[in-house]
C-alpha atoms as one frame of an Amber mdcrd trajectory, in Angstrom:
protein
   3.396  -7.502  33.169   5.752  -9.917  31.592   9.460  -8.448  31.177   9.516
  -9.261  27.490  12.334  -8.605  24.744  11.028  -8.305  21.177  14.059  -7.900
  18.586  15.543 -10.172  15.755  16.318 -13.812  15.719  19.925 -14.866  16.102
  20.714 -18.419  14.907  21.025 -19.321  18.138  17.518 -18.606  18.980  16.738
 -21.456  16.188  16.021 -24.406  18.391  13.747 -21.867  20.773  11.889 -20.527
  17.300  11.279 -24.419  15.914   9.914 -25.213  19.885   7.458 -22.700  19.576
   6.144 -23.136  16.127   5.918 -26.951  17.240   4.677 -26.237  20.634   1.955
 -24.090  18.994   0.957 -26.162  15.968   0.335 -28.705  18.800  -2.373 -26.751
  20.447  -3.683 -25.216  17.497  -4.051 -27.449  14.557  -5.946 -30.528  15.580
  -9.404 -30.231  14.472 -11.933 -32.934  14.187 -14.138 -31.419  12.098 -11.089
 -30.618   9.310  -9.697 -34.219  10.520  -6.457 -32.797  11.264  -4.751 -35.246
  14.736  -2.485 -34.534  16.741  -0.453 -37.141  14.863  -1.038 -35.624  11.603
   1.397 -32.387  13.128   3.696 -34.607  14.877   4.357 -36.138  11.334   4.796
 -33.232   9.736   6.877 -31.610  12.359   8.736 -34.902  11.829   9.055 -34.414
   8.141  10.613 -31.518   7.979  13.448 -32.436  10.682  14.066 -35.222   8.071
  14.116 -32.719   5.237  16.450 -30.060   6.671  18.663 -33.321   7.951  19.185
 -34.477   4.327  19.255 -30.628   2.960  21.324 -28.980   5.858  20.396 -26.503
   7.985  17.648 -24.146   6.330  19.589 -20.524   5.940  17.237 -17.705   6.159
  16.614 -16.898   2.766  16.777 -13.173   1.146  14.324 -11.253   2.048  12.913
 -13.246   5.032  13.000 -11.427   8.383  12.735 -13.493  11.572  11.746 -11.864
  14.895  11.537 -13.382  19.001   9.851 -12.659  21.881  11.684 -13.969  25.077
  11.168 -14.000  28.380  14.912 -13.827  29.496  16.816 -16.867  27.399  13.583
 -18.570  26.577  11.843 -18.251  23.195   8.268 -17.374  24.028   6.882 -15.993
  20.575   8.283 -16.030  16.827   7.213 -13.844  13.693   8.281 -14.478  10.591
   8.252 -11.830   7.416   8.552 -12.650   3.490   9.597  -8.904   1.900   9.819
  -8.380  -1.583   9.693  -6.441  -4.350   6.314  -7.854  -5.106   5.457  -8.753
  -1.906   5.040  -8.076   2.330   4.011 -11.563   3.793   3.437 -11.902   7.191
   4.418 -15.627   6.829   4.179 -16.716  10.635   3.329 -15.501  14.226   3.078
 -17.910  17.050   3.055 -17.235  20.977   3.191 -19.960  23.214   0.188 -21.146
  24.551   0.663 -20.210  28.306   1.722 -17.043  27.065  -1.297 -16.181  25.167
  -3.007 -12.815  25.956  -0.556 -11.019  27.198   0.275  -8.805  24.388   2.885
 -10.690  23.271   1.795 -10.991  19.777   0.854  -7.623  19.640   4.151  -6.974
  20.541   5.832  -8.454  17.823   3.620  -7.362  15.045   4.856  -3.547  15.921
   8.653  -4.927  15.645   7.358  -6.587  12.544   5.766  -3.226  11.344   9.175
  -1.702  10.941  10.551  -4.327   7.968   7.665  -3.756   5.611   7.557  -1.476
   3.055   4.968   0.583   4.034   3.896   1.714   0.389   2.429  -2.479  -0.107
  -0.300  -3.740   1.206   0.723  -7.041   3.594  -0.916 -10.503   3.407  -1.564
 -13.362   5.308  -3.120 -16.938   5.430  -5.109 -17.606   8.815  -6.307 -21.406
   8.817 -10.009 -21.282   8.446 -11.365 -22.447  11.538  -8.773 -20.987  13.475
 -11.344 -18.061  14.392  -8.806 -16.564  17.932  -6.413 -16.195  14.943  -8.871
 -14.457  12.658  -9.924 -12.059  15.144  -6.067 -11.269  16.519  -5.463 -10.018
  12.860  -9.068  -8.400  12.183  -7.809  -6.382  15.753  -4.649  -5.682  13.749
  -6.510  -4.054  10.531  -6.480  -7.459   8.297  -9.897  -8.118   6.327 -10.533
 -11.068   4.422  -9.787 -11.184   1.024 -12.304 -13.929   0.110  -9.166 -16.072
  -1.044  -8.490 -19.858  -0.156  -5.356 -21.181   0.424  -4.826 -24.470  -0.570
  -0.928 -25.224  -0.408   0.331 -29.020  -0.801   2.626 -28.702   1.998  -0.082
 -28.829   4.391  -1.499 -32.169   3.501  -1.044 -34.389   6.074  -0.115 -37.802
   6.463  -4.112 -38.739   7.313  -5.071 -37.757   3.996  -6.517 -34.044   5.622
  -5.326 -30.711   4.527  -5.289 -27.142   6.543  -6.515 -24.718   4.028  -6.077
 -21.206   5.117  -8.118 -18.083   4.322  -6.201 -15.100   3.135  -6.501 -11.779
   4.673  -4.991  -8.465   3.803  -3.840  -4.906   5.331  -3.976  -2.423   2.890
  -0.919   0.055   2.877
């Protein structure tokens, strides 16, 4: 069993939280059949180190929770929550590929557990062909709400688009 530490992000976990989300977009996003390349994430990836160059560094925003896994000093899985008053979002969580079934996931959805408001129902988007993904959050309680997620910011520079399927957990 790994000796992993689950708690909340510190900024200087930032560079370890962007690796992963890269690292994993890397091995999970290319699809041939949705025309997605390996280039297409590199671009994007690319993109928004541009944007947050011109804008400054992104601040986490109200109502945003960010979470780590690490395996000593190294980031090894990242969560990230959207709470509202309207809304619990489970915007983002990515373990590292070579860390994949261990738990680690698991792991952080409990931490993430204890920042929702437990009276709301929480959402996600799961990209649709993305079916270990799918199955993680069905393990988790999440059903399908028969929803598509189309959002612009996933259009890549190829001309293809990741649309995501939306899935619920009702309080």
């Amino acid at each position: 069993m790994l000796d992993i530490c689950v708690k909340l992000a510190k900024k200087s976990d930032g560079e370890g939280f962007r690796d992963v989300l890269y690292q994993t977009w890397l091995d999970t996003y290319p699809n041939t059949e949705a025309g997605i390349t390996i280039e297409d994430i590199k671009d994007f990836f690319d993109r928004i180190k541009k944007e947050r160059a011109c804008k400054g560094v992104k601040k986490i925003e109200s109502g945003e929770v960010r979470l780590v896994a690490k395996q000593g000093d190294k980031v090894v899985g990242v969560c990230r929550l959207v709470i509202s008053e309207e809304i619990n979002k489970l915007q983002s969580l990515y373990v590292l590929p070579e860390y994949q079934g261990q738990k680690i996931g698991w792991r952080l959805w409990q931490e993430a557990q204890k920042y929702f408001n437990p009276q709301k129902d929480i959402f996600l988007g799961v990209a649709e062909y993305n079916k270990k993904a799918q199955t993680f959050y069905q393990k988790l309680g999440f059903v399908f709400t028969g929803k598509r997620i189309i959002n612009e910011r996933f259009v890549f520079k190829s001309g293809a688009q990741l649309i995501e399927l939306e899935m619920i957990k009702q309080a």
